[in-house]
Residue, then its C-alpha position, 0 to 999 in steps of 0.5 A: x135722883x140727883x141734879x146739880x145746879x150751875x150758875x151761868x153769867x152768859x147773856x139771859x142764862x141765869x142757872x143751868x140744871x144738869x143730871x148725873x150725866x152732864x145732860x142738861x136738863x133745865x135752863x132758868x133764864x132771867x128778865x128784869x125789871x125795875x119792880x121785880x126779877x123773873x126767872x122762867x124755867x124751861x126745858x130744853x125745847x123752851x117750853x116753860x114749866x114754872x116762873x119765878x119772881x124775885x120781888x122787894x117790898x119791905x123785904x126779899x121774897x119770891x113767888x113761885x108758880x109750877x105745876x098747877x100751884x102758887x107758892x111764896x118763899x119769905x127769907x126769915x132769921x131765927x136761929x138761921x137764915x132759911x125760907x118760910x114757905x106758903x102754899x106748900x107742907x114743905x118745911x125748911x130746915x138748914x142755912x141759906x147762907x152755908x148753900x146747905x139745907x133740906x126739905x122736909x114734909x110734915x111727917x119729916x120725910x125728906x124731899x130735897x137735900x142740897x149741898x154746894x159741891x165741885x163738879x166738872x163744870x165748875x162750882x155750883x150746887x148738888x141736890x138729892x131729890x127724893x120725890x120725883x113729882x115735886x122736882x120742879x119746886x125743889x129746884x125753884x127753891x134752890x135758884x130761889x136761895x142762890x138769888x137770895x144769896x147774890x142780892x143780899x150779898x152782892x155777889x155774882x157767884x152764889x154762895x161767895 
């Protein structure tokens, strides 16, 4: 199934998930703090289905809390930028800064590719999930890459 991820700059929307239809299906909304950023994702009703937070110590890194589990995403160079992940099977394999990359479980099965593309509501990015069940945490691993893009960079657009 597919789902694409827009950045929005309007006041308290931070991203906006749609499905192949155009439907939105998600909102991610931000609150700062001087400590740390956090984002929520809800549905449409606004009920909330995961939290993200976006924190610096000595480094970037994210926390992600949904659907009954607790996960951190710590930014890392090796022969590329990309996430390690804790609390999950899950590795990471592509670039963060090329907004390419894949999820991939321990028996090298996909779960989540994302891509940038161009759609009808303007630039963004294209995810193919391959597990339904862990919809929530692929697409808080996106918003997490595309924050980390726009910190290290500054850019308000993720990806530029």
């Amino acid at each position: 199934m597919k789902r694409y991820i827009k950045r929005d700059l309007s006041e308290g929307m931070t991203f906006i998930v749609y499905n192949e239809t155009g439907e939105v299906l998600y909102r991610i909304t931000s609150l700062d703090d001087p400590r740390r950023r956090c984002l929520w994702l809800t549905d449409t009703e606004g009920q909330p289905l995961a939290e993200i937070n976006h924190k610096q110590l000595m480094l970037h890194y994210f926390t992600v809390r949904c659907q009954k589990s607790f996960y951190v995403l710590v930014p890392t160079v090796k022969e590329c930028f990309a996430f390690l992940i804790y609390g999950s099977t899950y590795r990471f394999a592509g670039d963060l800064t090329t907004g390419r990359f894949s999820l991939f479980d321990v028996d090298k099965s996909p779960v989540m590719t994302q891509q940038k593309c161009w759609t009808a509501y303007g630039d963004g990015y294209e995810l193919e999930l391959y597990v339904p069940e862990q919809e929530l945490f692929c697409l808080c691993t996106a918003v997490c890459a595309a924050l980390y893009l726009t910190t290290a960079t500054g850019s308000t657009v993720p990806g530029v």
